[in-house]
C-alpha positions, 0 to 999 in steps of 0.5 A, spaced: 950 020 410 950 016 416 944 016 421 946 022 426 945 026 420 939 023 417 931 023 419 927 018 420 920 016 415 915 021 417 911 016 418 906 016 425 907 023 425 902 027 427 901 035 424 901 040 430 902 046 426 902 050 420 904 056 417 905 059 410 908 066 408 911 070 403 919 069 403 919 077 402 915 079 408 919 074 412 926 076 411 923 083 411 926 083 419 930 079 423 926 080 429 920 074 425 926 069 427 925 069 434 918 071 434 916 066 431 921 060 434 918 063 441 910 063 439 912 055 435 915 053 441 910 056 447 905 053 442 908 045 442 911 045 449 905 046 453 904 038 454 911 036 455 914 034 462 918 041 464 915 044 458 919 051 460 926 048 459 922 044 452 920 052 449 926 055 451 930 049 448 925 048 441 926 056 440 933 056 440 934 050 436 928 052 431 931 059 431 937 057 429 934 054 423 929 060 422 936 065 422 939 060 416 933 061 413 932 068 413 939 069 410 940 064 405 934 064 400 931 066 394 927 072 392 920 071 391 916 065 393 913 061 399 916 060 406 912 054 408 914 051 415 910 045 418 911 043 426 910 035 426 910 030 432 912 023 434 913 021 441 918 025 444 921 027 436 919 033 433 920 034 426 920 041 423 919 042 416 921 049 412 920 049 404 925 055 403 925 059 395 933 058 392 935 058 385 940 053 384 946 056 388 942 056 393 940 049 393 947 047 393 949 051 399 944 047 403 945 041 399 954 042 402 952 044 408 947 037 410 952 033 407 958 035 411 954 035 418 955 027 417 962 028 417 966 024 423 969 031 425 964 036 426 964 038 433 971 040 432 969 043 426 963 047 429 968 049 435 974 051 430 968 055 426 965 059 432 972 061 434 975 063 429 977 071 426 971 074 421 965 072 419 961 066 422 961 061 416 953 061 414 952 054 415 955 054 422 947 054 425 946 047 422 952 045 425 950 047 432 944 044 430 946 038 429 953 037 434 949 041 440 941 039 440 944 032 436 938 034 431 938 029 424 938 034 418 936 033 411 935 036 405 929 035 399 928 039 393 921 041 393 919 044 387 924 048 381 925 054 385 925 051 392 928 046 397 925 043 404 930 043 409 928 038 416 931 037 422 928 031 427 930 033 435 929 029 441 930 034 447 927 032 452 930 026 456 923 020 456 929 015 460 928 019 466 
């Protein structure tokens, strides 16, 4: 994977929060995506220079990751997701159930992120007939909000998904 794709040691990141729930009662309903990207991100952008443009980006970048979540899991198990800081990058950490198959999924779909092609292969898959490929969340993640991702099993049944974004310009 090259660098773009990849996120940095944790290292001198600092925890902001925390939460732990059942993977059940979070897939119970669609509308906890964006609850909870709206709560984290009102939470952790009050300090940062335009803190409504910071919230609205973090939501929707956090929402993304949240929906991906949402529909690419395993039954039963804890969804844990930690919110860290360092500067101006932000870390999100979201332990997700999956089985084998699902770990591969998101094993193939971080991997391919380091690809040199990938906006046009986002564009090509936002764009075309049927259904919207299931990774296509990461891929916007990653080619719209340049958010470095990483993939680490955590446990027999689930895997830690991470996404480092830097969304506020600190060169103003």
């Amino acid at each position: 994977m090259n660098s773009r794709a990849e996120p940095s040691e944790k290292t001198n990141f600092a925890l902001l929060l925390q939460f732990d729930m059942q993977i059940d009662g979070f897939s119970s309903n669609w509308a906890y995506c964006d609850r909870l990207s709206s709560f984290v991100a009102r939470m952790i952008g009050h300090n940062r220079t335009d803190s409504l443009l910071y919230s609205n980006l973090f939501s929707s970048a956090f929402n993304e990751l949240l929906e991906t979540a949402f529909r690419i899991h395993g039954r039963g198990g804890d969804f844990v997701c930690r919110v860290w800081r360092n500067g101006p990058t932000d870390r999100i950490e979201l332990t997700i159930p999956c089985d084998d198959e699902l770990g591969a999924f998101y094993n193939e779909a971080v991997t391919t992120l380091a690809a040199d092609n990938l906006a046009e292969r986002y564009h090509a898959a936002l764009f075309s007939e049927g259904p919207l490929q299931p990774s296509i969340g990461l891929m916007e993640l990653a080619v719209d909000y340049n958010a470095r991702l990483s993939i680490a099993a955590a446990g027999d049944r689930a895997i830690q998904l991470v996404a480092e974004l830097s969304l506020e310009d600190v060169n103003q």
